[in-house]
N, C-alpha and C positions, 0 to 999 in steps of 0.2 A: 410515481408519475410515469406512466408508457411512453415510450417516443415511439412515434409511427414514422413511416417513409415510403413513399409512393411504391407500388409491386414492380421490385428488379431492381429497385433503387440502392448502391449500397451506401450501409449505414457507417458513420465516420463519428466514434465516439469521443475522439478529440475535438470534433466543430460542436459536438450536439452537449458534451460536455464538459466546456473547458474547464469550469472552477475544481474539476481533478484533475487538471494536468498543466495547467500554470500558473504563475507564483511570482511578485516579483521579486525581489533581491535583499526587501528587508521585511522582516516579521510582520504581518497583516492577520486580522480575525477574518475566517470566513465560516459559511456556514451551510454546512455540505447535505447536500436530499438524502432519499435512499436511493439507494444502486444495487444492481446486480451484480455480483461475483462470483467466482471460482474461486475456493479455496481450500489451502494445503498446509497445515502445521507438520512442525519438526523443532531438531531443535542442532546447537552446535554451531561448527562456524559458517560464516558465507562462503569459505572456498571448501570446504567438505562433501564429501558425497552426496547427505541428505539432501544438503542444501541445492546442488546441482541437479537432483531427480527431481527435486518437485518443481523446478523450473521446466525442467523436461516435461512433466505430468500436465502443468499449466498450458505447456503451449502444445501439446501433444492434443487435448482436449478441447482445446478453442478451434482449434485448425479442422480439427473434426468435425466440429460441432457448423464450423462456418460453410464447409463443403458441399457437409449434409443438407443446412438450410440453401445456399446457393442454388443447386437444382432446384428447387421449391419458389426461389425469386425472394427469398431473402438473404440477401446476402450483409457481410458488416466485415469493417477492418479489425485486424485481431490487434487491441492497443498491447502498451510496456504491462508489465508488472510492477506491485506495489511489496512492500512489508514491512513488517511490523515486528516492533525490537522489545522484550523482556531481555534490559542486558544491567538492570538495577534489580537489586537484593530486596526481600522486603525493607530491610534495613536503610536503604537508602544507599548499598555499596557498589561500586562498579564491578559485576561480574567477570572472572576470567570469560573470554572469549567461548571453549567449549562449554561451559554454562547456559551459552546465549540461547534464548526462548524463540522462536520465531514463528509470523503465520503470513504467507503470502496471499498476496488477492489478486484477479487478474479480474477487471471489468467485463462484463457479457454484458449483451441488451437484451433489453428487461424482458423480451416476449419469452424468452429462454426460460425454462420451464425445469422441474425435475426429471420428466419424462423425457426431457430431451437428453440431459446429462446421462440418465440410466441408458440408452440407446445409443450412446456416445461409446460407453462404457462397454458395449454390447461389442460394439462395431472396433475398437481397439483391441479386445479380447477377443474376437474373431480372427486379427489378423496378427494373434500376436503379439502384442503393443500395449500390452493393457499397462497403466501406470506403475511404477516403482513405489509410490505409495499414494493414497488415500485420496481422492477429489471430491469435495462437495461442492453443493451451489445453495448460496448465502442472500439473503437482500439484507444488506445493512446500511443502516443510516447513523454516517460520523460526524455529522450535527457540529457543532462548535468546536474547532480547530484553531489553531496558530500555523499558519503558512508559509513558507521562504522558499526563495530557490537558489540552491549552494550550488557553486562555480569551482570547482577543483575536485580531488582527489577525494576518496571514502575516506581516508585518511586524517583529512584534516576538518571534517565535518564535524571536530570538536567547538573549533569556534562556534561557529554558525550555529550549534543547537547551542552554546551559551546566552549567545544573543537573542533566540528565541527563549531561553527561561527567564531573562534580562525583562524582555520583553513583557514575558505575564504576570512578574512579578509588576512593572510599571501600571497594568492593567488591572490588577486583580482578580489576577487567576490562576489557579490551579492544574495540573497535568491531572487527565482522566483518562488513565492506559496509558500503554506504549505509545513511541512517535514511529511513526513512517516516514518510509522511505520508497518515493516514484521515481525510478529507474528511467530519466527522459531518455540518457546519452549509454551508445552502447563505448563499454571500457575496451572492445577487441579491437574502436575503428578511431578511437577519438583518443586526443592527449588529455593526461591526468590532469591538468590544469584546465582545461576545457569544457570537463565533465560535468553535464547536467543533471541534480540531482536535488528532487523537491522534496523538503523536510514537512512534515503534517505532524502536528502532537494535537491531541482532542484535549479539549479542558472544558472546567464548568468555571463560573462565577462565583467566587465564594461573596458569601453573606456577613452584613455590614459590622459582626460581631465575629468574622471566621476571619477577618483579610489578615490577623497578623499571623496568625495560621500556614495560610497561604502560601504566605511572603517566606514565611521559616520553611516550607516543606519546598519550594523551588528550591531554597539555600542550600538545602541540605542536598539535593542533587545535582548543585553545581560543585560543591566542592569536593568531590572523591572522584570531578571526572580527569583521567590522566590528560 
């Protein structure tokens, strides 16, 4: 679905869409469009280099991308970043940390095109700047989620994804992928108990012969998590 916005007008992808970036406090289904993205895999941990270049890469490429359109009279807020965590084993084990899988997303609007990103691309290697690693542009659609928004530290977001597995266990369902992780609150300006930070896991519905199924493969991820 396109969102349009009068010519000069800028676009505020928090107003236009919130159900990616609020959440209340306890586990809720939602069930999310397609979207547009920028995005950058890697892998390790989140304080590691990788991890910090493709942050850089993300907003290096948005800030471009929005400047470029601004002259043009489209202009848009550059929102947070999102990601997404391989930090279980096929087996079900909690990976050591430099293990950990990651793929970041950063929302664009939707008129955002390839040809723009490659022109983006242009224009940063022009001066320079071109990314530390890899940017594409993605339209995905994360369809059926479980939602919360955890209040404190990265640290202790063990609870809080408990009670989301808690949660789809009560419901009858399943995790399909990684969960996510929307970065509301920045950690440089806010106190660790303070910290805003919305948990997304995608799941599907198991089927009326699959839920004990189900119910056992949450289990099995709740119990190796430290």
């Amino acid at each position: 679905m396109a969102i349009a916005t009068a010519h000069g007008e800028k676009l505020d992808l928090y107003k236009q869409r919130p159900e990616f970036f609020t959440a209340r406090k306890q586990p809720m289904l939602v069930d999310l469009p397609e979207a547009a993205f920028l995005v950058v895999d890697g892998t390790g941990t989140p304080d590691g280099p990788m991890f910090q270049n493709a942050i850089g890469a993300l907003y290096y490429a948005a800030y471009t991308m929005k400047f470029a359109g601004k002259k043009l009279g489209h202009d848009f807020k550059v929102p947070t970043f999102e990601g997404a965590w391989w930090v279980f084993s096929d087996a079900g084990e909690y990976l050591p940390r430099e293990q950990w899988r990651w793929q970041l997303h950063m929302m664009v609007p939707d008129y955002i095109t390839q040809a723009d990103l490659e022109a983006t691309l242009a224009e940063l290697a022009r001066k320079g700047k071109s990314p530390a690693v890899p940017v594409r542009l993605e339209r995905i659609r994360q369809g059926l989620c479980v939602q919360v928004m955890h209040v404190g530290s990265y640290a202790a977001e063990t609870e809080t994804i408990e009670r989301m597995l808690a949660f789809m266990k009560e419901q009858g369902l399943r995790p399909r992928g990684p969960h996510h992780e929307v970065y509301i609150g920045d950690p440089r300006r806010t106190a660790p108990e303070r910290l805003k930070t919305l948990l997304k896991w995608p799941v599907e519905r198991a089927k009326c012969g699959a839920l004990r199924e189900a119910a056992l493969s949450v289990e099995k991820l709740l119990a190796p998590m430290p």
